[in-house]
C-alpha positions as CSV (number, residue, x, y, z in Angstrom):
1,X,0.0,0.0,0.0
2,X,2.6,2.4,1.2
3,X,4.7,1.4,-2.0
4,X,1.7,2.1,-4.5
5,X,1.4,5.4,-3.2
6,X,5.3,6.5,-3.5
7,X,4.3,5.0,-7.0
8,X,2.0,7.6,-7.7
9,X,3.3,10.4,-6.1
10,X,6.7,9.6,-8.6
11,X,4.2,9.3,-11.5
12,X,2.1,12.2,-10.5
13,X,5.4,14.5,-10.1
14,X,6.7,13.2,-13.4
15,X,4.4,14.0,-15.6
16,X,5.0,17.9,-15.7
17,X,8.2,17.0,-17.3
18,X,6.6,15.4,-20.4
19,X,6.7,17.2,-23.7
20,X,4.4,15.2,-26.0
21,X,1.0,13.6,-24.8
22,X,1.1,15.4,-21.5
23,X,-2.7,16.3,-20.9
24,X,-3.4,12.4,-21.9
25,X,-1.1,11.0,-19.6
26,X,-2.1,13.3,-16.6
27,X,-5.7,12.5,-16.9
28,X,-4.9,8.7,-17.2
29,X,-2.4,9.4,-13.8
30,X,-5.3,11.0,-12.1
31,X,-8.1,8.7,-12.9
32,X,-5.5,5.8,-11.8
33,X,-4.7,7.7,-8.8
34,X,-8.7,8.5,-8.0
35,X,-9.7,4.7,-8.4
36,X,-7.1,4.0,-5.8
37,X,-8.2,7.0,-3.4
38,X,-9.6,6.1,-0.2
39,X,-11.1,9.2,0.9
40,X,-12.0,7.6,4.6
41,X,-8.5,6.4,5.5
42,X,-6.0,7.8,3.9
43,X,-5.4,12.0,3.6
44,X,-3.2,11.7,0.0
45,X,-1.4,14.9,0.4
46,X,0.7,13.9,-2.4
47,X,-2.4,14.2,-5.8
48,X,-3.7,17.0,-3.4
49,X,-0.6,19.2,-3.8
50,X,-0.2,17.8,-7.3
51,X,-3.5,19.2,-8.4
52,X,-3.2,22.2,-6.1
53,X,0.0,23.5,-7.4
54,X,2.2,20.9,-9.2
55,X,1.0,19.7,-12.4
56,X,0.4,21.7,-15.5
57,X,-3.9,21.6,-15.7
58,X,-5.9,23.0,-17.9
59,X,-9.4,22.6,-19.3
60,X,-8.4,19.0,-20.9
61,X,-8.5,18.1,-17.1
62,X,-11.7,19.2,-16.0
63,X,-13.8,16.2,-15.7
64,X,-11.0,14.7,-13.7
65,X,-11.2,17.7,-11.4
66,X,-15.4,17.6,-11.0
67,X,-14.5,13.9,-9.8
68,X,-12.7,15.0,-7.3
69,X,-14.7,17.7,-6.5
70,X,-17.4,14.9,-5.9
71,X,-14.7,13.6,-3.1
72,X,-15.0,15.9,-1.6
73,X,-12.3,17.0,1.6
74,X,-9.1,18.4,0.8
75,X,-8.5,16.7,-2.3
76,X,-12.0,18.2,-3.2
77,X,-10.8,21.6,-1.9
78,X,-7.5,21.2,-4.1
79,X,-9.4,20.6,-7.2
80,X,-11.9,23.1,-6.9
81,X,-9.3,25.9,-6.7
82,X,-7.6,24.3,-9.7
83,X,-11.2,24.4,-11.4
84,X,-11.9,28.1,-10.6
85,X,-8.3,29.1,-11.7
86,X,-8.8,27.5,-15.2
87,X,-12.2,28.7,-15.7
88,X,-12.4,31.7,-14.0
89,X,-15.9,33.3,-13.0
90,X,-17.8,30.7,-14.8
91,X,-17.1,29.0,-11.8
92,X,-18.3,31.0,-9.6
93,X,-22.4,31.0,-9.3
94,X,-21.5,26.9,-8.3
95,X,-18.6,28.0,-5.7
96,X,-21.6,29.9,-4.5
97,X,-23.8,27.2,-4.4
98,X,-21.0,25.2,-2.7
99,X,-20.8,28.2,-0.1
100,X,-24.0,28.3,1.3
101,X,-25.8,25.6,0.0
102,X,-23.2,22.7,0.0
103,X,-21.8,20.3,2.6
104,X,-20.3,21.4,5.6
105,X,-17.2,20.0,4.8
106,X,-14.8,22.4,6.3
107,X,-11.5,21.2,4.2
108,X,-13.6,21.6,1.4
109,X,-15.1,25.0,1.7
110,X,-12.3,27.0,4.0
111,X,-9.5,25.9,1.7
112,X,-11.5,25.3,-1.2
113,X,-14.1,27.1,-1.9
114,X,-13.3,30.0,0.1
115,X,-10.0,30.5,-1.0
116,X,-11.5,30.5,-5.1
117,X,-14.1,32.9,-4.6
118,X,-11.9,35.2,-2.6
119,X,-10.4,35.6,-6.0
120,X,-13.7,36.6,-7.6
121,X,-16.5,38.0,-5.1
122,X,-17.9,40.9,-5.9
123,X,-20.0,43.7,-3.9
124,X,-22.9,41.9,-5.8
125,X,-22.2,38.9,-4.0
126,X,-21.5,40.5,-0.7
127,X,-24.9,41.5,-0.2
128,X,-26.2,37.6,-1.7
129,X,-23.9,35.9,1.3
130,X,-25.3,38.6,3.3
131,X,-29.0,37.8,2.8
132,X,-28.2,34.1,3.3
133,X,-26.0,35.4,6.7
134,X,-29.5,36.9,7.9
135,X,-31.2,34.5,7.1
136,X,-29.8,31.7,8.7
137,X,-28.8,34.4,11.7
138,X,-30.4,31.7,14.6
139,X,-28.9,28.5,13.4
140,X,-27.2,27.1,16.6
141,X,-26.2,24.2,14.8
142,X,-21.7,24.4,14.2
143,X,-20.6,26.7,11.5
144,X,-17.1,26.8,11.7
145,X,-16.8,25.7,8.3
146,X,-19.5,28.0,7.1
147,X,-18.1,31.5,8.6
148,X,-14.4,30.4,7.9
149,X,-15.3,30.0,4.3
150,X,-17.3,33.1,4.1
151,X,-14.5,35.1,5.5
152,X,-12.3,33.4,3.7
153,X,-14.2,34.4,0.4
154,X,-15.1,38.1,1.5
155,X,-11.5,38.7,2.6
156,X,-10.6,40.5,-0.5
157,X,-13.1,43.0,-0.2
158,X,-12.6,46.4,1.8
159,X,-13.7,45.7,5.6
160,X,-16.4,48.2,5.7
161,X,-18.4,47.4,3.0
162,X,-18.1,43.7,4.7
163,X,-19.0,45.4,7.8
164,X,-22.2,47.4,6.5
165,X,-23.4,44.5,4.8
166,X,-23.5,41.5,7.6
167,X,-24.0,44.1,10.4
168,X,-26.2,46.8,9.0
169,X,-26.9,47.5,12.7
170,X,-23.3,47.5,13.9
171,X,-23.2,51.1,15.2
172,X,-26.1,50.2,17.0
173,X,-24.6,47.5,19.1
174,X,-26.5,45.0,17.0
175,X,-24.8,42.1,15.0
176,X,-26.0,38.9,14.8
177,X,-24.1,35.7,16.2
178,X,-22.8,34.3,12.6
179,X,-22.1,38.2,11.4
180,X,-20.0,38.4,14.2
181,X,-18.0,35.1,13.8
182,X,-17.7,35.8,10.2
183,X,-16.3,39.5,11.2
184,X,-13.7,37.5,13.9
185,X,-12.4,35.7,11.4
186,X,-11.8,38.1,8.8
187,X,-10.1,39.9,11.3
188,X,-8.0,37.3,12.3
């Protein structure tokens, strides 16, 4: 097992050296690598920092990336940042989704999701993750993954527009419990 897996991570650090049938060969590295991924006992921190930072991606690779996406975790986290560099903000109204809709995977959405949008998040979408922060204001349920990823998305933005749109009533003394957590950790 051990042996497989310096295996891969040879083959997976190889294949940025290849000058003819490179895109090919990655995809068939990562889809060997995937059927051999086993999300619930084993963290691969070699294919996630392959497809974070190492190997050459481009669109020719994104159905390999949406697979891992599907994983979810921090190989999921990895691939969705390579996804929303190659594409750009056509990516974005599903990092959205992701955001406030998907799991609460928190390797997923703080160093996934997060991290892409912060990239791309506009004042328009401020005031969208806004809306959702008010609405879900009395959820007691854990969101450390939810208000990590939401600063982490929002913390390109200038802090007082972040400010006037979570905490409309922060003058006032007023800020609701999530609007505040999210506020802490961009602060951080």
């Amino acid at each position: 097992w051990l042996w497989r897996k310096y295996v891969q991570s040879l083959a997976l650090s190889s294949c940025k050296y290849l000058e003819e049938y490179r895109d090919q060969v990655i995809n068939a590295v990562l889809n060997k690598c995937l059927a051999d991924h086993d999300a619930r006992s084993f963290n691969d921190r070699a294919l996630e920092w392959a497809i974070e930072t190492d190997l050459p991606l481009s669109s020719h690779h994104i159905p390999v990336l949406r697979q891992c996406v599907e994983i979810g975790g921090s190989l999921g986290g990895s691939a969705i940042q390579r996804l929303a560099a190659i594409r750009g903000s056509a990516e974005k109204p599903m990092l959205l989704k992701l955001l406030l809709e998907g799991e609460r995977d928190y390797n997923f959405l703080a160093n996934g999701v997060g991290k892409a949008l912060s990239k791309m998040v506009t004042s328009d979408d401020l005031a969208v993750i806004a809306d959702w922060v008010a609405e879900h204001s009395n959820q007691t349920a854990d969101l450390e993954a939810t208000t990590t990823s939401i600063a982490e998305a929002l913390s390109e933005l200038p802090a007082k527009e972040i400010v006037g749109c979570l905490a409309p009533s922060f003058d006032e003394g007023i800020v609701s419990t999530l609007a505040a957590d999210i506020l802490c950790d961009i602060a951080q």
